[in-house]
N, C-alpha and C positions, 0 to 999 in steps of 0.2 A: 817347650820353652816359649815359642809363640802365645799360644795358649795360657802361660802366666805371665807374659807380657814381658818377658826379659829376651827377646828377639821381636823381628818384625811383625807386627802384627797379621800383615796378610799371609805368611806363611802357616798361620794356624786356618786357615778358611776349609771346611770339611764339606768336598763335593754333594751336594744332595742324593743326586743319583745313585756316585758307588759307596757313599758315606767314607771316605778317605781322605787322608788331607792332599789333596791335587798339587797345589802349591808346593808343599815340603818336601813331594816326591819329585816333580817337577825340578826344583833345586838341586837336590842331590843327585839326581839323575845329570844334570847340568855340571855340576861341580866334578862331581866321578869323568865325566867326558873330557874335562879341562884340563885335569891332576894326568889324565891316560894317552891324551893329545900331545903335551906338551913333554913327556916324556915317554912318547913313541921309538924315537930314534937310538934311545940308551939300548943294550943290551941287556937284558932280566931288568925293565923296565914294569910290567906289570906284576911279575914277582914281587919287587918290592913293595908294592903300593899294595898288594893283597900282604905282605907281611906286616905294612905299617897299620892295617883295617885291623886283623888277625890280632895281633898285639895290642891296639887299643882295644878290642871286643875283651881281651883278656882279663885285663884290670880291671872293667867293668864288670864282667862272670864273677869276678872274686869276690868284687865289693855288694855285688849283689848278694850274694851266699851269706856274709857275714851283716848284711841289710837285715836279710830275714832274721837273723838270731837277732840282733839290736831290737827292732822293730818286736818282735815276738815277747821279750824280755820288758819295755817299756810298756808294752799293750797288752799285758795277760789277759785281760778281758775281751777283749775283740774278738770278733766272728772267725773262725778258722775256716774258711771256705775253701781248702785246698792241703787237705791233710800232706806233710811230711813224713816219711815213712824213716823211724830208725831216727827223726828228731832229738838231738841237735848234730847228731855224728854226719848225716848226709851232708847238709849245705857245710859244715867244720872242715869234712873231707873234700869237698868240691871247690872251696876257698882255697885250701891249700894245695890242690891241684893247680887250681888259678895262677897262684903267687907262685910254684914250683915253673911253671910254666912263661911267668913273666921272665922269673930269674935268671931261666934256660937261656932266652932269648939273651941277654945279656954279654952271655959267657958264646955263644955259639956266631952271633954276630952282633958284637957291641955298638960300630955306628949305626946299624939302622933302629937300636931298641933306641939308641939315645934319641936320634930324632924322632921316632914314635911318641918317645914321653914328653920330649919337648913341644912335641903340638897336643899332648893332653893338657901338661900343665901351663901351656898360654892360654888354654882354654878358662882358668881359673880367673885372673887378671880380665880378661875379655867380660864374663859373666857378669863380674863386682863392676867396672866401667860402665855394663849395658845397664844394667840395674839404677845406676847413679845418675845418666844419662838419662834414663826415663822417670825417676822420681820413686822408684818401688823399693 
């Protein structure tokens, strides 16, 4: 996001040495300490915060899977550099394992999926802000 200028610009900066982005690691490495600090003292305090990761990586798994088909479908032309095997049933299958797996989360423990998705979807609002903010 750095890197298209809808975040800070120098957390896109890519170390020469290990060619990584230093910065963005450095951040989140920072933030992870902050989120793990501050709720030290809860009980099943890192629990939740690997379940709130775990459940947002989810939703992303899914939309990823269902990316490929879009993207695939829009771009019949395009270079396939990484064959799918069993196209389009693999990533269709692995979507829906995604979403079975959001949904779970739901049903199994509903306040922490709620606030999981409530920091996905402020992330929505935050992006269009950053965006308008910078002029892009």
């Amino acid at each position: 996001m750095a890197a298209d200028r809808v975040f800070f610009r120098s957390v896109a900066w890519v170390s020469p040495r290990f060619r990584v982005p230093s910065v963005a690691i450095l951040l989140q490495g920072a933030l992870a300490s902050f989120f793990a600090l501050i709720r030290a003292h809860q009980p099943r305090a890192y629990q939740q915060l690997i379940n709130y990761a775990v459940f947002a990586d989810w939703i992303f798994f899914a939309l990823a899977g269902i990316a490929l088909i879009v993207l695939r479908s829009k771009l019949p032309h395009a270079p396939r550099t990484i064959r799918v095997p069993f196209y389009p049933w693999t990533p269709l299958l692995f979507s829906a394992a995604g979403i079975g797996i959001v949904f779970n989360m739901f049903f199994a423990d509903p306040w922490n999926a709620a606030i999981g998705s409530s920091v996905v979807i402020l992330g929505v609002p935050a992006y269009f802000f950053w965006r308008r903010i910078t002029g892009r």
